[in-house]
Backbone bond lengths (Angstrom), bond angles and torsions (degrees), N, CA, C in turn:
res aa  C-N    CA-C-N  psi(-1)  N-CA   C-N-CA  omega(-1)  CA-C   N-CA-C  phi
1 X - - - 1.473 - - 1.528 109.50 -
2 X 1.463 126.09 130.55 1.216 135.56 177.48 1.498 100.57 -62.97
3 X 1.706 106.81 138.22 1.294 106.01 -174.89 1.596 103.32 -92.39
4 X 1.312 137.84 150.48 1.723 157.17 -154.93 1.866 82.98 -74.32
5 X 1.192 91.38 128.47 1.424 93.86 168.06 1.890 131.11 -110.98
6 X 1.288 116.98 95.03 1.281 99.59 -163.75 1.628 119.83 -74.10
7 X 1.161 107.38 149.25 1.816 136.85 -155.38 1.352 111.66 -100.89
8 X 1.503 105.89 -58.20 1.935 95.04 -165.32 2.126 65.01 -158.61
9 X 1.793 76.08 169.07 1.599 122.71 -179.26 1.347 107.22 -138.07
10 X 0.912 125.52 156.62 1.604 135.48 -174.50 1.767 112.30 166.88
11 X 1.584 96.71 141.96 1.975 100.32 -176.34 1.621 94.03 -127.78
12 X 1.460 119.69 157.13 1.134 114.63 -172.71 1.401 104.04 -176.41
13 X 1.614 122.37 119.10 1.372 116.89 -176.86 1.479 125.05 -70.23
14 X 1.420 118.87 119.82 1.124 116.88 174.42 1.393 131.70 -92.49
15 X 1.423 139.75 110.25 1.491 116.25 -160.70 1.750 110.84 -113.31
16 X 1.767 94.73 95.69 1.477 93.07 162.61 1.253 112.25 -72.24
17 X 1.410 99.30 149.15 1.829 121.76 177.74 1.841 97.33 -24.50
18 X 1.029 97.66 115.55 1.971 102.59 153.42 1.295 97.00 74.63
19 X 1.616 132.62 -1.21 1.299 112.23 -168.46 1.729 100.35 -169.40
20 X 1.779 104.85 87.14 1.310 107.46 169.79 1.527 131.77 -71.10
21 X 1.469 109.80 121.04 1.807 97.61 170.44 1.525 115.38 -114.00
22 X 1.243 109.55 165.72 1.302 123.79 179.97 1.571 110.62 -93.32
23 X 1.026 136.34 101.23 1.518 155.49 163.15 1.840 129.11 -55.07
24 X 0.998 94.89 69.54 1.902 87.50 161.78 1.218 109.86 -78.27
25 X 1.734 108.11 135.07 1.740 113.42 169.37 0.979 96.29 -105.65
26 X 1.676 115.56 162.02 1.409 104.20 167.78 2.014 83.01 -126.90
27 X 1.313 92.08 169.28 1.950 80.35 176.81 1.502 94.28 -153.17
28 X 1.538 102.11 115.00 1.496 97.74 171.65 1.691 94.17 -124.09
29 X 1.599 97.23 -178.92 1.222 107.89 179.03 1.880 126.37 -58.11
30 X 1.153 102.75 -42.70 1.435 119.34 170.52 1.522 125.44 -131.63
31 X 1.239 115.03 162.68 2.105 112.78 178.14 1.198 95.25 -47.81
32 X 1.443 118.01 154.56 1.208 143.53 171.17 1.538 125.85 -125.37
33 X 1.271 136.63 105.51 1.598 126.77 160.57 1.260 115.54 -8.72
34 X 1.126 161.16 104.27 1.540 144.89 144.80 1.624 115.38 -106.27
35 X 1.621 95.94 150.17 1.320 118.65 158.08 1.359 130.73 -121.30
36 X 1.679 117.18 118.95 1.146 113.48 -176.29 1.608 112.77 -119.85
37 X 1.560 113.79 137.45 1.261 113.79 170.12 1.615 114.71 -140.21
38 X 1.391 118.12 166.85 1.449 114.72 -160.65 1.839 83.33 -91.41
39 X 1.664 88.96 154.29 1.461 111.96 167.71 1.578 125.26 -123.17
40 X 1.051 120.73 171.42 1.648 116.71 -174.13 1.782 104.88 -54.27
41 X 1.650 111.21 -31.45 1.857 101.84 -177.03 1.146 108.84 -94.12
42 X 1.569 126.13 -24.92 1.226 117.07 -171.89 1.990 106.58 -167.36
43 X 1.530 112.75 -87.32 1.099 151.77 178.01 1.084 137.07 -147.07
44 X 1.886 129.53 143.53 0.932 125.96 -165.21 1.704 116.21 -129.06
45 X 1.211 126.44 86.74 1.542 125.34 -155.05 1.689 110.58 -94.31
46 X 1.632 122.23 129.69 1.041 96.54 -172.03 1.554 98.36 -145.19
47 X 1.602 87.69 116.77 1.628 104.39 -179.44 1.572 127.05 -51.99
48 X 1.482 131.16 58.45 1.569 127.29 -165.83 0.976 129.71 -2.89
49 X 1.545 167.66 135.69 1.215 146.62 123.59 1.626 103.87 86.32
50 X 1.667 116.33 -5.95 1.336 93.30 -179.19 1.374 125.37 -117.82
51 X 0.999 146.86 157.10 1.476 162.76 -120.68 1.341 107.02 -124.63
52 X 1.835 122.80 147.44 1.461 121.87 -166.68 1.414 112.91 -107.51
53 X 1.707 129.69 103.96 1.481 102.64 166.89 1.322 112.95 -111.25
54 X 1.435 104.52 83.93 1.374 113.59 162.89 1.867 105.13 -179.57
55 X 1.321 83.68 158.34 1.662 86.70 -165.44 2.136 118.07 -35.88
56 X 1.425 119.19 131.75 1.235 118.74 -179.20 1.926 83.82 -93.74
57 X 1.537 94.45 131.59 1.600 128.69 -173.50 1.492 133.77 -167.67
58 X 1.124 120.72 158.58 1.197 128.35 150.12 1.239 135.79 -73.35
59 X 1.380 135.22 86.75 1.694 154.74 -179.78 0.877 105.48 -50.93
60 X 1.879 143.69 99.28 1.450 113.63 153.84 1.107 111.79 -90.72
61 X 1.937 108.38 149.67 1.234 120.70 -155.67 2.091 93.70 -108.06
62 X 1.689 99.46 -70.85 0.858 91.61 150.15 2.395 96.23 89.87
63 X 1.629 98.60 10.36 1.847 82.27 -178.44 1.095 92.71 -116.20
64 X 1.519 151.45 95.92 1.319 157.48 72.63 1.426 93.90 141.54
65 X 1.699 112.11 1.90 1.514 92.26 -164.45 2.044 93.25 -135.17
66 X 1.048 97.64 -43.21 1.960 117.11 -176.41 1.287 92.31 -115.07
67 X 1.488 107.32 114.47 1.589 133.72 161.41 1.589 121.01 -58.14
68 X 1.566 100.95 -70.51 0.925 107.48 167.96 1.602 124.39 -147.65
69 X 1.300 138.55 -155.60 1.490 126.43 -161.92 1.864 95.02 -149.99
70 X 1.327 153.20 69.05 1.356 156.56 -174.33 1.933 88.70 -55.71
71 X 1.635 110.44 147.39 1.164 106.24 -169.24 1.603 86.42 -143.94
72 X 1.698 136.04 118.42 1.213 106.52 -174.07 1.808 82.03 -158.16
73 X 1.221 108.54 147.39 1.721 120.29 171.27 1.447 123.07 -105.75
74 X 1.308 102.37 119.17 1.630 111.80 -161.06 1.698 106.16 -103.40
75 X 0.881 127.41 -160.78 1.786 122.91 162.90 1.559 98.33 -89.86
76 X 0.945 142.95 -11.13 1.419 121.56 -174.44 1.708 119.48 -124.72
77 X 1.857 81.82 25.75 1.376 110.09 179.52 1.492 135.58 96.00
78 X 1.168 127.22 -161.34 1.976 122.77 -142.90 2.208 80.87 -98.19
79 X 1.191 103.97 136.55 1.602 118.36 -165.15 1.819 87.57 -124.14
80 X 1.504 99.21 118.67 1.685 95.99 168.27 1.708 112.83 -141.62
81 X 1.377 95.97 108.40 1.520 120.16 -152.92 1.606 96.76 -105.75
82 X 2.017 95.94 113.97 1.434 88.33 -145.32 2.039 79.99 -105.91
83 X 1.897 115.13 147.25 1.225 80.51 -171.82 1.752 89.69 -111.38
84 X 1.283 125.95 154.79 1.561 121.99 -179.19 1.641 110.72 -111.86
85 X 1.090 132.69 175.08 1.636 132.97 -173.96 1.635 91.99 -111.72
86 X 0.949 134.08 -24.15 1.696 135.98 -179.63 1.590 117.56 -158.36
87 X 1.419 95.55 138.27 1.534 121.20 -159.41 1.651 93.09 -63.80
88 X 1.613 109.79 123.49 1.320 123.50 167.51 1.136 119.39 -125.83
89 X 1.681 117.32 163.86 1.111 110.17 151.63 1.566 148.18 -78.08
90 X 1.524 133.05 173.01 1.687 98.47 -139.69 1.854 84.96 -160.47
91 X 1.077 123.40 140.47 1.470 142.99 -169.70 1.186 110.09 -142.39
92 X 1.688 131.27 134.46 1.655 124.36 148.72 1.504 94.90 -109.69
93 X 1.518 98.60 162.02 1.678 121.27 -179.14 1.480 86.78 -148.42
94 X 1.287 106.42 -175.93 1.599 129.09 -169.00 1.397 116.35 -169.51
95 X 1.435 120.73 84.43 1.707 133.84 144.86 1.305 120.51 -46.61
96 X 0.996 88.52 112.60 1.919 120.58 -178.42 1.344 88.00 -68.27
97 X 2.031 119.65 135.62 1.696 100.78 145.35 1.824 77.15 165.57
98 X 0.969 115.63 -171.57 1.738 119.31 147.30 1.652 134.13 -125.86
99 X 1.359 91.54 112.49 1.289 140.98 27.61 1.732 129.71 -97.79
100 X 1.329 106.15 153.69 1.612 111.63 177.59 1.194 109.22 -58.59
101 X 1.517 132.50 123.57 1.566 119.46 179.20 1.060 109.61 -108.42
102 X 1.472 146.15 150.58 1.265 164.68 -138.39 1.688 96.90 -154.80
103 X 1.215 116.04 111.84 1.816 100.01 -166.09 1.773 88.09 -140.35
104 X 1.669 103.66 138.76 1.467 113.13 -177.19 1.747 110.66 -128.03
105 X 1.391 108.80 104.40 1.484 116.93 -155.58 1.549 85.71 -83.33
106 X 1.212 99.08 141.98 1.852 105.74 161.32 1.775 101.67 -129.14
107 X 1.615 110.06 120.36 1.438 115.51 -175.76 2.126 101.08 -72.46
108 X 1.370 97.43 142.38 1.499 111.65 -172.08 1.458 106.97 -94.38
109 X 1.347 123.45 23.48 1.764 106.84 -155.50 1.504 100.46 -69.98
110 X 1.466 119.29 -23.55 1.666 115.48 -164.57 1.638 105.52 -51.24
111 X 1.599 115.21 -44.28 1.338 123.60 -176.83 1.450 109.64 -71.18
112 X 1.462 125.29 -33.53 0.996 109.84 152.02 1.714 151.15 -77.65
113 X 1.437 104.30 17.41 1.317 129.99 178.58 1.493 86.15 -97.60
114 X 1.395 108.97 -54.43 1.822 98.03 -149.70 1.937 107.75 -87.44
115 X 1.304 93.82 1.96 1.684 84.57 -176.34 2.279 102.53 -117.04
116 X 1.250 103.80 -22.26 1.436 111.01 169.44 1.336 132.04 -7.01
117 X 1.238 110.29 -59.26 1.589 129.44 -159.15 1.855 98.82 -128.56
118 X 1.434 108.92 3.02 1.625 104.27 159.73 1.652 124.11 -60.30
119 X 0.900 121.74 127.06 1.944 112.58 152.83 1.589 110.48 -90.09
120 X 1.155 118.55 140.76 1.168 127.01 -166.43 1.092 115.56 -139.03
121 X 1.519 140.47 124.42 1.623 144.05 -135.83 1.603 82.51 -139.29
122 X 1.726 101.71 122.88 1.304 94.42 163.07 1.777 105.37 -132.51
123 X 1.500 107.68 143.34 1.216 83.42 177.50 1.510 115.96 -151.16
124 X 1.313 126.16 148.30 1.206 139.21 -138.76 1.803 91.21 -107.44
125 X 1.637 87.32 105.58 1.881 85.73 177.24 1.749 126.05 -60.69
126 X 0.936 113.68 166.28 1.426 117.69 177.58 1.764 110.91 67.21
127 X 1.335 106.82 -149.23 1.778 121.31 174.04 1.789 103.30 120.54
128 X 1.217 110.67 165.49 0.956 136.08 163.69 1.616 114.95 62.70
129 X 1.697 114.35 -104.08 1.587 91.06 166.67 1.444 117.00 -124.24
130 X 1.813 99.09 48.90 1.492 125.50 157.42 1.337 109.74 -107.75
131 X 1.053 102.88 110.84 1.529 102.61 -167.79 1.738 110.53 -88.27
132 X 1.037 92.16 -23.97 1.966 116.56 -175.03 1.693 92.11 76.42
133 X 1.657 113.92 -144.34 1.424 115.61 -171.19 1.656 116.87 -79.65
134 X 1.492 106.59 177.85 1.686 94.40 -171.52 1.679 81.71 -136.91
135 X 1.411 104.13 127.93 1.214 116.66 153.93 1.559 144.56 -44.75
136 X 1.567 142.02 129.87 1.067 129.39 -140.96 2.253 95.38 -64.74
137 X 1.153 100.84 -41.14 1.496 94.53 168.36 1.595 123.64 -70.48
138 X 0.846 115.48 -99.66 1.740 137.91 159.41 1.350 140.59 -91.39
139 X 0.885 118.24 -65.30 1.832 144.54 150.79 1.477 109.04 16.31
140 X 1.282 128.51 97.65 1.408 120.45 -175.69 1.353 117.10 -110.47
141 X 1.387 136.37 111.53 1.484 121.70 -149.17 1.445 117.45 -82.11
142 X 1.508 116.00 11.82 1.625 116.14 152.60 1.497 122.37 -63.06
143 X 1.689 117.15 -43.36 1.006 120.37 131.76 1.616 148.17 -1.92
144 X 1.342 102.83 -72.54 1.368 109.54 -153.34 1.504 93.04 -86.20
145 X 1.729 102.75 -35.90 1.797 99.07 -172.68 1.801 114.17 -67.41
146 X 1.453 117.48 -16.15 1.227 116.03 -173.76 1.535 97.44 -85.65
147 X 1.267 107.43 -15.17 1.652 107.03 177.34 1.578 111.96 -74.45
148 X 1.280 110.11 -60.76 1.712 121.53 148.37 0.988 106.82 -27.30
149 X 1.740 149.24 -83.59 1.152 149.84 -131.05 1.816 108.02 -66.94
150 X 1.717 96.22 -46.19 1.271 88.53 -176.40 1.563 118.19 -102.88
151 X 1.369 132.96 -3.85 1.391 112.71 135.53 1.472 132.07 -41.13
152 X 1.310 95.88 -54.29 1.796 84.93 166.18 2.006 123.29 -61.46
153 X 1.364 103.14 -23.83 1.497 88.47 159.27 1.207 129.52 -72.80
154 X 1.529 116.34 -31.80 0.964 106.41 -176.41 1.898 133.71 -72.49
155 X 1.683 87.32 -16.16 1.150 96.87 174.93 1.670 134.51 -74.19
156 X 1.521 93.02 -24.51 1.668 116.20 -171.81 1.623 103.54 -95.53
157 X 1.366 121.95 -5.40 1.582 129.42 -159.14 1.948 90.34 -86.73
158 X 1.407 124.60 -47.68 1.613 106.85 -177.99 1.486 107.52 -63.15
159 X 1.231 125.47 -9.20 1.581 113.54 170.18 1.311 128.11 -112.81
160 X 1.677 116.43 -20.90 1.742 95.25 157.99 1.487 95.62 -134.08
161 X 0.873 126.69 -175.40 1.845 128.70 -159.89 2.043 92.00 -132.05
162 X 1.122 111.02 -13.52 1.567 127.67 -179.64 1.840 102.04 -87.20
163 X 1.828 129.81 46.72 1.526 124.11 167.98 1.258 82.95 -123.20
164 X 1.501 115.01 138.61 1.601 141.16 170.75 1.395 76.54 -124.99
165 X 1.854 91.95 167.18 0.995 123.93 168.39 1.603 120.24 -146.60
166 X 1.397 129.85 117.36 1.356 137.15 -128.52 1.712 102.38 -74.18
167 X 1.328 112.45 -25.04 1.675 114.07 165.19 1.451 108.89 -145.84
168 X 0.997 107.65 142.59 1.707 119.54 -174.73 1.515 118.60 -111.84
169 X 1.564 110.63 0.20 1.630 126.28 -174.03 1.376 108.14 -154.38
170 X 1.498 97.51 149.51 1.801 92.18 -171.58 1.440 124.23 -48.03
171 X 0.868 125.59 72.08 1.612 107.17 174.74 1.318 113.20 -136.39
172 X 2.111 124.99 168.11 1.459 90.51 -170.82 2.099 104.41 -112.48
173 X 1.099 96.70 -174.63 1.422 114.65 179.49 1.370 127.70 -136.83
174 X 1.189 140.60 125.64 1.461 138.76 -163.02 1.890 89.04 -82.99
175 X 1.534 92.23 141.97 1.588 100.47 165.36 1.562 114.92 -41.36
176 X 1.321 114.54 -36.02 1.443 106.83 -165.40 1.720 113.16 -52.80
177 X 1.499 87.07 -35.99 2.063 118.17 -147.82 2.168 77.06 -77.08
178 X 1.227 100.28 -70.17 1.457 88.29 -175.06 1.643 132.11 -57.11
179 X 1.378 119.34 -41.86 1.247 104.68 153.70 1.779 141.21 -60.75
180 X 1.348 103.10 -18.81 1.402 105.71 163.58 1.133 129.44 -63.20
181 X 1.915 109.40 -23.51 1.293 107.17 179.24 1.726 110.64 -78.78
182 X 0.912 116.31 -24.72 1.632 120.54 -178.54 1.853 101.86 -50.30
183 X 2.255 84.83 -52.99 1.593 87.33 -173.93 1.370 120.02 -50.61
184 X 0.972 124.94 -63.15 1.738 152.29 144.41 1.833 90.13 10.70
185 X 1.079 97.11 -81.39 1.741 102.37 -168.91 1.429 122.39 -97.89
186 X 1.497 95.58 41.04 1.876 116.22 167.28 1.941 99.65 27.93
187 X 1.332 114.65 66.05 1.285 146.24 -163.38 1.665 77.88 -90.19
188 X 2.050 105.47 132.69 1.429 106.04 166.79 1.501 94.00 -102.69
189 X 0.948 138.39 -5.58 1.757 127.34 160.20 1.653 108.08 -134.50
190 X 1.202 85.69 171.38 1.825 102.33 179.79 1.305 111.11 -141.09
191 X 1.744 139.96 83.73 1.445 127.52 171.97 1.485 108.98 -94.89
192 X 1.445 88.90 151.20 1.784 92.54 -179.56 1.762 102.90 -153.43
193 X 1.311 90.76 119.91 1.823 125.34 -149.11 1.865 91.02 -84.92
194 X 1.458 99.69 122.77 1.898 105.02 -170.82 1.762 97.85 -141.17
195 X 0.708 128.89 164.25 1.380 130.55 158.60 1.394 103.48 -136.11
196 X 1.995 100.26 140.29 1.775 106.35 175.68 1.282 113.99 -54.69
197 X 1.622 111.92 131.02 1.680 104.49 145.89 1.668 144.22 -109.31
198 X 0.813 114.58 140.97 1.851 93.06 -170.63 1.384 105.11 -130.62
199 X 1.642 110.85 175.55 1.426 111.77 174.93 2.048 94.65 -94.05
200 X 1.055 91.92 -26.98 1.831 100.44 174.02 1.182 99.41 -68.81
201 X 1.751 124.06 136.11 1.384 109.62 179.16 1.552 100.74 -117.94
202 X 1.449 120.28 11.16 1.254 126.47 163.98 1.204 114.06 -75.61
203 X 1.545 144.39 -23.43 1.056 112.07 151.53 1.355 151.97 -77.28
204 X 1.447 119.86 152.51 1.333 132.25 -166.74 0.856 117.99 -144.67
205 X 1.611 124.24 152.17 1.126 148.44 164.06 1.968 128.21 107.58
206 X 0.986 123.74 -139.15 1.745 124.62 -154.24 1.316 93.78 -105.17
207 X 1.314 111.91 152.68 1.543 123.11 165.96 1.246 100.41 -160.22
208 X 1.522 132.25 140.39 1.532 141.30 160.22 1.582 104.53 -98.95
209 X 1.171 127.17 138.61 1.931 114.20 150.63 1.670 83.75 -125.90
210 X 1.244 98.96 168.49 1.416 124.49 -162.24 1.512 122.82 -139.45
211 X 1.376 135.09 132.68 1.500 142.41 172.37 1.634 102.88 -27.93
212 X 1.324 132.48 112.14 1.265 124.32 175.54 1.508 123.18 -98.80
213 X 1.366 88.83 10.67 1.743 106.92 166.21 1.537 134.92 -107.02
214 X 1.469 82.40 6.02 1.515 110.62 179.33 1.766 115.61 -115.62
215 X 1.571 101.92 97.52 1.418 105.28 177.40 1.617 121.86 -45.82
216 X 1.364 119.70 140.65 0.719 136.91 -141.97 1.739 141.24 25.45
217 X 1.235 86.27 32.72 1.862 104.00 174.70 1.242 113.49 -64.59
218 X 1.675 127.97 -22.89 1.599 101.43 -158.44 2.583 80.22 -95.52
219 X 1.343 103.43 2.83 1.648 82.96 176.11 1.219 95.49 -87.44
220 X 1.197 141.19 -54.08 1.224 144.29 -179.06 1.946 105.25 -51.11
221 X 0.925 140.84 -27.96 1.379 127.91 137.83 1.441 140.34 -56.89
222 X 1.782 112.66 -28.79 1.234 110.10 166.58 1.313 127.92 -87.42
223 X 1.935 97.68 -21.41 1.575 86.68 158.32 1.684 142.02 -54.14
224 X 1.756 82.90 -40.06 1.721 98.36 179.96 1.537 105.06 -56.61
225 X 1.438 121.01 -75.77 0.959 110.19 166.44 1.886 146.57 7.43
226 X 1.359 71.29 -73.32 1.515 90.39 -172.46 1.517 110.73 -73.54
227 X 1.553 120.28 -10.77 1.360 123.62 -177.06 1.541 119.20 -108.66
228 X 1.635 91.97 -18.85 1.791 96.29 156.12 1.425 131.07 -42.96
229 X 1.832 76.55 -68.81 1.612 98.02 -174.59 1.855 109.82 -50.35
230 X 1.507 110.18 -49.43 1.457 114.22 175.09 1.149 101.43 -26.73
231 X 1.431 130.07 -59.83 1.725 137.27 -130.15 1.643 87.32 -84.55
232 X 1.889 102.81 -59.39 1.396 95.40 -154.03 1.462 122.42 -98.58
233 X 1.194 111.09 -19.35 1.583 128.28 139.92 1.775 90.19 116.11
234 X 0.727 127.86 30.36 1.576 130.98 -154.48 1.837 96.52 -104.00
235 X 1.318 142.53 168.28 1.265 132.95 -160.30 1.424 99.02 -106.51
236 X 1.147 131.70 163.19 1.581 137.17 -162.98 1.500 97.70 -116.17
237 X 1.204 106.28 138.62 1.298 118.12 -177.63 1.770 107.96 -127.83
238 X 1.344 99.85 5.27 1.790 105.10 159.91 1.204 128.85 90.51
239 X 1.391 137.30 176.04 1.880 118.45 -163.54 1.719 73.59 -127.98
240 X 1.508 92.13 172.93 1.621 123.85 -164.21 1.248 110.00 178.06
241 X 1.155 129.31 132.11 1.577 142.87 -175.20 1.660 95.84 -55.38
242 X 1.297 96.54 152.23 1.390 115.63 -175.63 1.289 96.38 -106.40
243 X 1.390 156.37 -163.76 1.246 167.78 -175.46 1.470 104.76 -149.96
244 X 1.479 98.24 -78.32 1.631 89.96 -173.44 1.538 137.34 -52.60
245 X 1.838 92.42 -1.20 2.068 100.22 -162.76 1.719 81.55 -99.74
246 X 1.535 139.89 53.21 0.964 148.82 -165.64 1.829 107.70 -130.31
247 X 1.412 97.33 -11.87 1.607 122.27 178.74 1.166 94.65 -59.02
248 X 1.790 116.27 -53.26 1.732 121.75 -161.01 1.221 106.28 -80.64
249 X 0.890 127.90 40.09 2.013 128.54 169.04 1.469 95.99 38.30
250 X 1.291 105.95 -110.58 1.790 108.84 -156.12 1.422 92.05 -113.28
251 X 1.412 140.59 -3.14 1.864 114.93 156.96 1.579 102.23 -55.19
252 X 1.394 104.83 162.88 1.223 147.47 153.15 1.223 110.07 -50.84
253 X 1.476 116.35 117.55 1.699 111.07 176.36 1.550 92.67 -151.02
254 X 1.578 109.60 144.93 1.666 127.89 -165.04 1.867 73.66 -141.40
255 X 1.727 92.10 146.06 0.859 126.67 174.40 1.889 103.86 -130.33
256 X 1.241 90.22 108.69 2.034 84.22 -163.38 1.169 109.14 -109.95
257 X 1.798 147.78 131.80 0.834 154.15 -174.33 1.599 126.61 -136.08
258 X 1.725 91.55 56.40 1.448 103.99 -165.79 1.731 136.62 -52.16
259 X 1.528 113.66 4.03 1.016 135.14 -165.34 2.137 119.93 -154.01
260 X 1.075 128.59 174.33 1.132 111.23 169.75 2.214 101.31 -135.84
261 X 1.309 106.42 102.66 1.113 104.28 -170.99 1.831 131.66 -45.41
262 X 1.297 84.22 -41.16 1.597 113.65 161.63 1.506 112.77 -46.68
263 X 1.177 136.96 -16.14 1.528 124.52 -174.94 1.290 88.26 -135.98
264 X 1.651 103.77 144.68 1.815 147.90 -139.13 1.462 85.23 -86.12
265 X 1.062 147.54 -61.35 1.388 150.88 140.37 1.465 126.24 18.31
266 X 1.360 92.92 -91.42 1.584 113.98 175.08 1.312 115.61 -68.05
267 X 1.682 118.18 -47.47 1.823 98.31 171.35 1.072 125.34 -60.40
268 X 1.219 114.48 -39.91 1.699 97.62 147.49 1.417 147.79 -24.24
269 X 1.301 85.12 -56.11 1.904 92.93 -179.79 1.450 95.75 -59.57
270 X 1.652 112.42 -54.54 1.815 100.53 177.19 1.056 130.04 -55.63
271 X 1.223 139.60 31.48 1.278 158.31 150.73 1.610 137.80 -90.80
272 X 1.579 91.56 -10.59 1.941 127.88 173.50 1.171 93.87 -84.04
273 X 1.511 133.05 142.42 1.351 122.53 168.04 1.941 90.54 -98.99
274 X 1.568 129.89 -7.63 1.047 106.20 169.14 1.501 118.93 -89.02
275 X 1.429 121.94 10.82 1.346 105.13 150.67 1.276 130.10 -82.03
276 X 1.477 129.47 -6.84 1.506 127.60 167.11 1.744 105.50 -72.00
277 X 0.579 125.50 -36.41 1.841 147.52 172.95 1.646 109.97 -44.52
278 X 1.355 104.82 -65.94 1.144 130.44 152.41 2.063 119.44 -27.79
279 X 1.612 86.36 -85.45 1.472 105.23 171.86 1.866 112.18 -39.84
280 X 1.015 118.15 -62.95 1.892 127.14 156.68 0.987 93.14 -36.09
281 X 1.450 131.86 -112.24 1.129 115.52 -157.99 1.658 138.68 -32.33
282 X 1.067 110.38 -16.79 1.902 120.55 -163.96 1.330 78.68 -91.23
283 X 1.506 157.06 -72.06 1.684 167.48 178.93 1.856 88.63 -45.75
284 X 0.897 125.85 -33.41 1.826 108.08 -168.98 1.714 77.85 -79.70
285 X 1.352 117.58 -67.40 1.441 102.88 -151.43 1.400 118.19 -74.29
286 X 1.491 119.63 5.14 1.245 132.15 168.78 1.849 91.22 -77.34
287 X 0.989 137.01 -79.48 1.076 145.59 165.17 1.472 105.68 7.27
288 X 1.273 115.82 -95.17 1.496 135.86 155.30 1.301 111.25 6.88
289 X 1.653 98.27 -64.39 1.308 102.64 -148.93 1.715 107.99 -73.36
290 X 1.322 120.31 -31.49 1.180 142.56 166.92 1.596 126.80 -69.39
291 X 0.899 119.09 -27.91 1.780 134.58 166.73 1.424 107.50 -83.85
292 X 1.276 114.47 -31.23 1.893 116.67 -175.74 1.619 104.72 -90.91
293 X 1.392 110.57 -14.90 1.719 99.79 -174.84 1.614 87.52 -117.04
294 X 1.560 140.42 14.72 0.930 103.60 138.25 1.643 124.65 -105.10
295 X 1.100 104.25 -9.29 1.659 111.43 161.98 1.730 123.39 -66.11
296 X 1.253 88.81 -14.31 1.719 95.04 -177.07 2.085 100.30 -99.64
């Protein structure tokens, strides 16, 4: 008997009504025997008797729930050692078709415990006839941040129904006018989406500064930070108090500048719609990471 040959790997959040899970496929050529059992990081899935055609690796996954995905072929077949950041619950099923799918649901409720009853202020710097910086081509970063602004809504919207966003049409707003609205609606965060500009167009890459009147803001900046860069791979250029996010008394306010528009490089990348995708996600799991270690 020809042994099942696996093809591709891929994770991808799926959000049924009221109840998002996190999805590993596996896709081989035909059904496969498997055995799965939990391990000290997560799970341990193991494709029987069947064989790898596609690179044996480490996947980072990296969406608030599955880190990463280890992919390696043993004699007793393809081993995919999935590792998670919090203990979930966990299902396989199997779609008939070609390819054969092998699919391992992990239920998300923790994120939906910890983000539920958040309000969440997002807000899209510049507008109207603030244009903020201009890209060495076109690229105008009033633009790009409303592009930012609402990927990140869209991403945080299946778990609390409480994310505004401080303008929804070109027009502009003085910092004061937008942070008041956070104040206004006892907002537990405040992001506000900027990209660097310079007359140097060699620089590049991520920077957070943060509310410095808001205890524990500069961790909640290095988390973000540090989970951008994960996502988008771009070089960190470091967090630093913000001044003006000093409007919001004691909320939480990130001033995020995941890119530097000014270099030939990066406006580019803003031209991927999966780097805004990206950018959300690196701020959700910054998020996470900061709401779970102070709840813990």
């Amino acid at each position: 008997m020809t042994a099942s040959r696996i093809t591709n790997l891929w994770s991808k959040v799926h959000y049924n009504p009221n109840r998002p899970v996190s999805r590993v496929v596996v896709e081989s050529t035909t059904p496969f025997q498997f055995d799965a059992k939990e391990s000290p990081s997560g799970i341990t899935l193991i494709a029987q008797g069947a064989r790898a055609n596609m690179y044996c690796e480490t996947i980072e996954v990296y969406d608030g729930l599955i880190e990463w995905i280890k992919v390696e072929e043993h004699a007793e077949g393809v081993v995919f050692d999935i590792k998670l950041n919090h203990p979930s619950p966990w299902r396989i099923s199997c779609e008939q078709g070609i390819p054969h799918r092998t699919v391992i649901s992990f239920v998300r409720d923790h994120l939906l415990t910890l983000f539920a009853k958040k309000v969440i202020f997002i807000d899209p710097g510049h507008g109207g006839n603030d244009p903020g910086g201009k890209g060495p081509v076109d690229l105008l970063e009033k633009d790009v941040t409303m592009i930012m602004a609402t990927a990140l809504q869209d991403l945080l919207k299946p778990l609390t129904d409480q994310v505004y966003l401080t303008r929804t049409q070109d027009y502009p707003l003085s910092q004061w006018m937008r942070c008041n609205l956070a104040v206004k609606m006892n907002a537990h965060i405040f992001i506000s989406f900027h990209t660097h500009h310079s007359h140097d167009a060699a620089i590049q890459g991520t920077a957070v500064k943060y509310n410095p009147a808001a205890p524990g803001c500069a961790s909640l900046a290095r988390f973000t930070l540090e989970e951008i860069v994960r996502k988008i791979k771009r070089p960190s250029r470091g967090i630093e108090p913000d001044p003006q996010l000093r409007h919001l008394g004691l909320i939480p306010g990130l001033t995020v500048e995941p890119v530097a528009i000014s270099n030939w490089v990066e406006e580019g990348l803003l031209r991927n719609p999966t780097l805004y995708r990206k950018i959300a996600q690196g701020i959700f799991n910054g998020l996470l990471r900061f709401w779970g270690e102070k709840k813990g």
